[in-house]
NUVEXMAR-950158 format. One line per field, with one value per residue: residue in three letters; x, y, z of N, C-alpha, C in turn. Coordinates in steps of 0.05 Angstrom, whole numbers. Atoms other than C-alpha are relative to their C-alpha. Layout:
BEGIN
residuo <- c(ALA|...)
n_x <- c(X|...)
n_y <- c(Y|...)
n_z <- c(Z|...)
ca_x <- c(X|...)
ca_y <- c(Y|...)
ca_z <- c(Z|...)
c_x <- c(X|...)
c_y <- c(Y|...)
c_z <- c(Z|...)
//
This chain:
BEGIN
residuo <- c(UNK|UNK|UNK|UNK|UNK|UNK|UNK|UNK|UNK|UNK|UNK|UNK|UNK|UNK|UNK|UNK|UNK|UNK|UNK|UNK|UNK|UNK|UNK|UNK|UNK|UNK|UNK|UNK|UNK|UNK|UNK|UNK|UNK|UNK|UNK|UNK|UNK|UNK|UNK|UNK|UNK|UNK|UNK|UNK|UNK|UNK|UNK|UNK|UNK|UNK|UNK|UNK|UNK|UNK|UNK|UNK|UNK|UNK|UNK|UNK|UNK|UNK|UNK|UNK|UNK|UNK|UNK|UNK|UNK|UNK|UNK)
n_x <- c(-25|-8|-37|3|2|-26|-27|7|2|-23|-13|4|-18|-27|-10|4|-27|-30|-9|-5|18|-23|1|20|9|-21|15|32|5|11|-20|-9|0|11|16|-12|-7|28|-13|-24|13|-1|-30|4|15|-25|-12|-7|8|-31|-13|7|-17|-14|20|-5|13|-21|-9|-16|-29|-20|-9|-29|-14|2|-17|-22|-17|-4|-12)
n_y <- c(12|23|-3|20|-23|-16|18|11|-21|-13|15|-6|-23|1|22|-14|-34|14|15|36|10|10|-20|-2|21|-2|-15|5|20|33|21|18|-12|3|-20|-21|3|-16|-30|6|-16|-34|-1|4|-15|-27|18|5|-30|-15|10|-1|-18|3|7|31|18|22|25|-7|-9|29|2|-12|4|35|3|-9|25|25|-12)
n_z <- c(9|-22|14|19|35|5|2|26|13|-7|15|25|8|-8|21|25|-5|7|-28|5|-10|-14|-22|0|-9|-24|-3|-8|-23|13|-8|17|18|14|-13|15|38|18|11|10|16|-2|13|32|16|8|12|23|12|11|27|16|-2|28|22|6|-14|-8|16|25|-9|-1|28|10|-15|1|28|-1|-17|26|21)
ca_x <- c(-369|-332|-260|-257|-278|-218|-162|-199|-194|-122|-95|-127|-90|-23|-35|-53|11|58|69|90|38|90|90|20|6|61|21|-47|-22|-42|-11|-21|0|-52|-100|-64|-62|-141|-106|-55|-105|-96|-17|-30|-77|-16|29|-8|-26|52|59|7|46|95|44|58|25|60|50|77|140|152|149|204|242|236|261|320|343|337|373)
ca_y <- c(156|98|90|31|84|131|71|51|119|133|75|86|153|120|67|125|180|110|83|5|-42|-66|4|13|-45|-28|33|2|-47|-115|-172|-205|-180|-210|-155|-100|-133|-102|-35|-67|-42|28|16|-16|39|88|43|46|127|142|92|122|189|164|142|75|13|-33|-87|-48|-24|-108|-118|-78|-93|-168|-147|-110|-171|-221|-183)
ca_z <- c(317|353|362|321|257|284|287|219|184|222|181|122|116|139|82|27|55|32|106|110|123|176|218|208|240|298|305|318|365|315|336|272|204|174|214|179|105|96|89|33|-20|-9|-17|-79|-108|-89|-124|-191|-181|-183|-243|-274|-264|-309|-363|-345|-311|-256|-300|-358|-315|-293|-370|-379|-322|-340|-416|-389|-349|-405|-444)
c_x <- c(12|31|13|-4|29|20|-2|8|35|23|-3|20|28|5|0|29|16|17|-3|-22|12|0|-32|-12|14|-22|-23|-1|0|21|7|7|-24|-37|-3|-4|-31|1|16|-16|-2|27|-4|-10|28|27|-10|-5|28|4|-8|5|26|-19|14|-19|22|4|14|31|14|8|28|24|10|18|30|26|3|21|28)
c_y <- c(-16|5|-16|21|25|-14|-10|21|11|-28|-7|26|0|-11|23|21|-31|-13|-28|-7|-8|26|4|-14|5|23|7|-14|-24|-17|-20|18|-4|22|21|2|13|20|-7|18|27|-4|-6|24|23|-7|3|30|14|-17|26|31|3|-14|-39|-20|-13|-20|-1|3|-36|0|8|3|-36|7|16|-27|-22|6|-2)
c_z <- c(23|-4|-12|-33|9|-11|-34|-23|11|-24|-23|-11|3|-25|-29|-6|-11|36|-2|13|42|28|-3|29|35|13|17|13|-6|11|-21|-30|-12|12|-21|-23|-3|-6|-34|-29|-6|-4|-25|-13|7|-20|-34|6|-1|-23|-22|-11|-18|-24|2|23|15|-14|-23|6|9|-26|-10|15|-2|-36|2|11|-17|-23|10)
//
């Protein structure tokens, strides 16, 4: 194991616990955000496994956040 697979695996588990890409990134030192964004995919996937916690989809919950506002 290298420490490149720790820092890799320590910010995978920051991005899955719901930690900002933003401190992640503070975290690990990056200088650029765009370092950080290869984690963003694991926020997302936590993103739809609480939708889907309410039987709903993110794209189902804009939908209905977009028909409340029109209204």
């Amino acid at each position: 194991m290298h420490l490149h697979d720790l820092r890799h695996s320590t910010a995978s588990l920051l991005a899955q616990a719901g930690v900002s890409l933003q401190v992640i990134g503070a975290i690990l030192g990056h200088s650029s955000p765009q370092t950080t964004a290869r984690y963003a995919h694991l926020v997302e996937d936590n993103k739809r496994e609480a939708m889907a916690k309410l039987g709903a989809s993110p794209a189902t919950k804009s939908r209905h956040s977009k028909r409340k506002t029109a209204a």
